[in-house]
N, C-alpha and C positions, 0 to 999 in steps of 0.2 A: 357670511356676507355682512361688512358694515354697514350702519343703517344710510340707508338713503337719503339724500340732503334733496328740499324741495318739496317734498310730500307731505298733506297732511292729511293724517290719517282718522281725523275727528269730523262728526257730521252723519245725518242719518243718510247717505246715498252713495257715501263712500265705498258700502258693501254693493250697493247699486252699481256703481261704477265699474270694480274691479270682478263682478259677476257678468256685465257685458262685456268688459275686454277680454275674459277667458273664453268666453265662447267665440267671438270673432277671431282671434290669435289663434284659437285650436283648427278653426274651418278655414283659414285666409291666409296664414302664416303669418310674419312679421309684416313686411315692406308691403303687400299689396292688403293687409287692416287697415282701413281707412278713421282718421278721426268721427268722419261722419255717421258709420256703420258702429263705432264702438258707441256714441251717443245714443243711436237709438236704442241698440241691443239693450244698454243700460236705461233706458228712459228717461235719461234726461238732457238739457244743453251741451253745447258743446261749449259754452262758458263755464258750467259748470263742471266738466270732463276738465278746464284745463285748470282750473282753480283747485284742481287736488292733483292734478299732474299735470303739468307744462311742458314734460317731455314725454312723446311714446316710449321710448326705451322706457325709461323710468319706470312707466306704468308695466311694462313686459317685466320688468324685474322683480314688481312689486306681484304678482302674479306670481313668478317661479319663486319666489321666498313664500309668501302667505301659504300656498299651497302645497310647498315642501314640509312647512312647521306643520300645517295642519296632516296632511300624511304620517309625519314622523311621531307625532304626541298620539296618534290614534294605533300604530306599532307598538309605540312604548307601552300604551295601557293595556294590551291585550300580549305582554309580554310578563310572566309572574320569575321576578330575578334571583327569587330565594329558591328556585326552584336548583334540579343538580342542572350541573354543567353542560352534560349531555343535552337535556331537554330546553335548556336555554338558549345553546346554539344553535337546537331544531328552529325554533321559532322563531329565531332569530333572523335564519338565513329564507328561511317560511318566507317570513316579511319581505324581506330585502327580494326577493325572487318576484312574488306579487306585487310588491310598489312597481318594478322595474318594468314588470308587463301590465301595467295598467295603463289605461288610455291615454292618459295624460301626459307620462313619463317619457312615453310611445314620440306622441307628438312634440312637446317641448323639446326633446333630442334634435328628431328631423329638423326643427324651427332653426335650433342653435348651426347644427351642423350646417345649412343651406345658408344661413346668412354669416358663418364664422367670418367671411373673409372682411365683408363690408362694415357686419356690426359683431365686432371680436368682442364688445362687451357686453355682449345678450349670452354667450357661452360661460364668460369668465362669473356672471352673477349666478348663473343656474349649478354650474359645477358646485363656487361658493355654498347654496343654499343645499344644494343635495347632495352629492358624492363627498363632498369636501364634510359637510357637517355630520355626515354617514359616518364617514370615517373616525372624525374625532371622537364620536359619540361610544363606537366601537373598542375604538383604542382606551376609553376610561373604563369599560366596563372589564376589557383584558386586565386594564390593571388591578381591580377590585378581585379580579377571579385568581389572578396570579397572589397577589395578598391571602387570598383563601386555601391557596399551595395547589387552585385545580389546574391551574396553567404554567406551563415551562416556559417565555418567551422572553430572546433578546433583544428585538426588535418588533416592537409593538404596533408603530407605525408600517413597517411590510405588512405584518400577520396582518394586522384590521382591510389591508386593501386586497391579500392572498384570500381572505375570507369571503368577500363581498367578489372577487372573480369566482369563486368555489360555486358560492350560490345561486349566479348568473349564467353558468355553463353549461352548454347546449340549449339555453333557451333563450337569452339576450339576442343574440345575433341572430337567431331566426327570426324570430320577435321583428327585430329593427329595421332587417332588410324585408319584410312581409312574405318570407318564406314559406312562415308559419302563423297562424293569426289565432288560434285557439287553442289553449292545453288542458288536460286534464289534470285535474288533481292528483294521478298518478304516477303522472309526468313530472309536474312538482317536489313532490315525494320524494322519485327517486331519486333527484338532481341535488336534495335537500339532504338527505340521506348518504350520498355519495361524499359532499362536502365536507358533513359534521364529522364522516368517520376517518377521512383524509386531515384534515385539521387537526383533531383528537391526537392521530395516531402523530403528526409531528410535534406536536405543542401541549397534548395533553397531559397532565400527571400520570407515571404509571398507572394507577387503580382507573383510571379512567380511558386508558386505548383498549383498541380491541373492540 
């Protein structure tokens, strides 16, 4: 997502601010979060609310970005890339599985999906910050892996989004529709494991399928 025009993101209450719009936005959705409710949640004016956003969208954006970066860099570090291939896209899709059913992920979907028609660009920022930057992120590291001869791929761009479906399957949709509202780690696992050896076996180097 490009950066936001409007916003200023200097000031000690700015983290005040954007810590009571995620919790209003997560309990209220978009359209019925009131300015008045995010002020207080945040503790402070609603002079103040608007002197660092002037628009709620805005503020909802600034929200699915902050919180997508701070997700994603907490993946990254708990991801070791020197590691083989195999055990990289364990973790990998690990992640990607867990962000996806994480509470937040959960409701910023619902938010986007319920309001696509009215506010198309509360969906178009959130893809941007998450699935869209997921991807790219992905597709660099294919290429670095392909450089290291552990990857076969002609299309880096499919692979990284065939991936990222790999590791969401059977659990995303039940997840989203509240089919399902708990998994175990061995439910994970195995959804993790089904992925990395389906991927492997199309895109991997010989020495590495199977």
């Amino acid at each position: 997502m490009g950066a936001q025009t409007g916003i200023k993101r200097t000031g000690r209450k700015f983290e005040q601010v954007l810590e009571g719009a995620r919790e209003v936005f997560m309990a209220d959705g978009f359209e019925r979060a009131s300015v008045d409710d995010i002020a207080r949640a945040a503790g402070v004016s609603k002079a103040t609310l608007y002197s660092y956003f002037p628009d709620k969208a805005l503020l909802f954006k600034e929200i699915a970005r902050s919180e997508c970066d701070r997700m994603a860099e907490t993946a990254r570090q708990q991801i070791d890339l020197d590691a083989p291939i195999r055990d990289v896209l364990t973790a990998v899709a690990t992640q990607i599985a867990r962000l996806l059913l994480s509470d937040f992920s959960q409701r910023i979907f619902r938010i986007c999906v319920a309001e696509r028609d009215r506010f198309p660009e509360l969906a178009r920022a959130y893809y941007e910050s998450g699935p869209e930057m997921g991807r790219k992120q992905l597709e660099q590291g294919f290429e670095e892996a392909m450089a290291r001869g552990e990857l076969r791929i002609s299309d880096v761009s499919l692979a990284a989004e065939q991936f990222a479906d790999l590791a969401r399957s059977r659990l995303w949709l039940r997840a989203v529709l509240g089919v399902q509202t708990e998994f175990s780690e061995a439910e994970i696992r195995e959804v993790v494991t089904g992925a990395v050896d389906t991927f492997l076996a199309r895109y991997g180097a010989p020495s590495d399928r199977g």
